[in-house]
N, C-alpha and C positions, 0 to 999 in steps of 0.2 A: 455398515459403518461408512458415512461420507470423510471424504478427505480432502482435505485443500494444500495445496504448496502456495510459498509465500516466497516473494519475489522482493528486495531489499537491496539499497547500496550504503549504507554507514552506521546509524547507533543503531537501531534495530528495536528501540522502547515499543512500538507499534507493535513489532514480533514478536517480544516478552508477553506484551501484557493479552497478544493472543492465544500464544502457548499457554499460558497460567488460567485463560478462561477457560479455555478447551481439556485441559489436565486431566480433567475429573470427567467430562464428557465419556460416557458411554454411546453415542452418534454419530460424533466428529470428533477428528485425528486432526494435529499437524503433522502431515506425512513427509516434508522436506520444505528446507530452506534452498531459493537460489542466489544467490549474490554476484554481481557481478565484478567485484572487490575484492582481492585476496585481502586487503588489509581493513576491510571494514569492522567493525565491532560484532557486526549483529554473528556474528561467526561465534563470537566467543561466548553472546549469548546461547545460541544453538547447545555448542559444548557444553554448558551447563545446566540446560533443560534438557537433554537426551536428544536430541530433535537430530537428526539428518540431515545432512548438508552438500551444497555441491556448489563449490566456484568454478564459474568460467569467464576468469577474467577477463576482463573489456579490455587492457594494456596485452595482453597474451596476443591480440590479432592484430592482423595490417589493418584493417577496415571495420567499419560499421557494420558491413555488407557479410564479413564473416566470422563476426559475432554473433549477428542474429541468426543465421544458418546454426551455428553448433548450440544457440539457446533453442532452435525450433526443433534440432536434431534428439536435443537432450528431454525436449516436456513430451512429443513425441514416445521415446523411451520410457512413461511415465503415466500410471492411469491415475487421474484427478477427481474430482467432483468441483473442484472452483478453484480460481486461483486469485490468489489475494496480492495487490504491489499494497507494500507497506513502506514509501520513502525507495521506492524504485526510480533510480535518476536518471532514464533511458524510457522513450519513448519504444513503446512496441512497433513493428512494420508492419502495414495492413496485411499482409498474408498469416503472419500469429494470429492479430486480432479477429481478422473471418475465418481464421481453422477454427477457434476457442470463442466465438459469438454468442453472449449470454453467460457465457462463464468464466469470466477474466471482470473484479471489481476494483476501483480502487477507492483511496482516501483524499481530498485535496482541503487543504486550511486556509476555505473561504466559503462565501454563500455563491455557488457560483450560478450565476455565466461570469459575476465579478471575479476579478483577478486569475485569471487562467494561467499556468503556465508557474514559473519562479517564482520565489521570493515574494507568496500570496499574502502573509500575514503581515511584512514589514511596507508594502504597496496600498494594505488598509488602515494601517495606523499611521503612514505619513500624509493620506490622504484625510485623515481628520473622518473617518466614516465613525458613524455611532455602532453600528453594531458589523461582526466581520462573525464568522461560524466556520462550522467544519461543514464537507459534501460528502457523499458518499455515493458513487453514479459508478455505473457498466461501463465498461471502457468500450471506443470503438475510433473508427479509424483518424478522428480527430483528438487537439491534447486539452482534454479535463471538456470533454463536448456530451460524452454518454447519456445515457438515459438518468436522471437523478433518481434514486430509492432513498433518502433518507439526508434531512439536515438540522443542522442544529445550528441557533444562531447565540453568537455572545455579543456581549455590552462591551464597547469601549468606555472604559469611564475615564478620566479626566486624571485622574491619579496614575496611570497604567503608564508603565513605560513600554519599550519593546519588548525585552525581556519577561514583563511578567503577563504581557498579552503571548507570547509566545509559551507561557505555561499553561496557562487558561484554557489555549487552545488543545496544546498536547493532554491534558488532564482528559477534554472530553471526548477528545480521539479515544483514547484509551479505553474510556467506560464504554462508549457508543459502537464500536470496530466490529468489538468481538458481537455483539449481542447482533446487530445486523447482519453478520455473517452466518447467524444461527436460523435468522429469520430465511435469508435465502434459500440455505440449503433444508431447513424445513418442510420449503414450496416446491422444492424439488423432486 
């Protein structure tokens, strides 16, 4: 059985809709949620699909510096097969990133090398681009720079506000997430 933890700071829909693919999964588990938010949603998700959880709040410590110690302390603690950021609002420190090399992916809502970083899908639609996607690349010591595995590109159409390009794009996160996470741990 491979297992992944899922790394998340607020609604957690990316988290859901991996738990519910994975459900029925006889191969692969969601073995725990981490969050670094007591007050985030995805917690509550958690609670309701059975999933295991574990907050280490980021307001809990003085520092950046030891936060990441008790998140390095805590995956350490913890045997994986991949680790999935789902809407994870914190940059890893290159010492996670080179312990966990090749098995830490994430999601970012753009085609990238475009729009790295925040606020990727309101940066593509105010720029007037025709078409913006989702990425799905290996994380490494730069933010949203990894190796890309997989993207998917959408239309801006003319009609689209931000709002509803920001569904378009969640929609395909959702379908696209899980089944690419299957694909990895497959090759594993």
């Amino acid at each position: 059985m491979k297992e992944i933890i899922i790394l998340a700071s607020g609604n957690g829909s990316n988290f859901e809709s991996i738990c519910k693919y994975f459900s029925k999964s006889k191969s692969i588990r969601v073995k725990q949620l981490i969050t670094d938010n007591k007050d985030a949603f995805v917690i509550q998700r958690a609670k309701r699909l059975n999933i295991d959880y574990k907050i280490i709040d980021y307001k809990h410590f003085k520092n950046k510096s030891e936060y990441n110690l008790a998140l390095f302390d805590h995956l350490k603690s913890i045997d994986f097969d991949l680790m999935v950021l789902a809407g994870y609002m914190r940059i890893l420190p290159n010492y996670i990133v080179n312990h966990y090399k090749g098995k830490i992916v994430n999601i970012h809502p753009s085609l990238l090398p475009n729009y790295k970083g925040l606020n990727a899908i309101a940066k593509a639609y105010e720029n007037k681009e025709r078409y913006t996607g989702i990425t799905i690349h290996y994380v490494d010591e730069g933010v949203d720079t990894g190796q890309i595995i997989f993207q998917k590109k959408v239309r801006i159409r003319k009609k689209d506000t931000l709002e509803t390009l920001e569904k378009k794009i969640h929609k395909i996160e959702h379908k696209y997430y899980p089944k690419v996470i299957e694909k990895i741990l497959s090759e594993k």
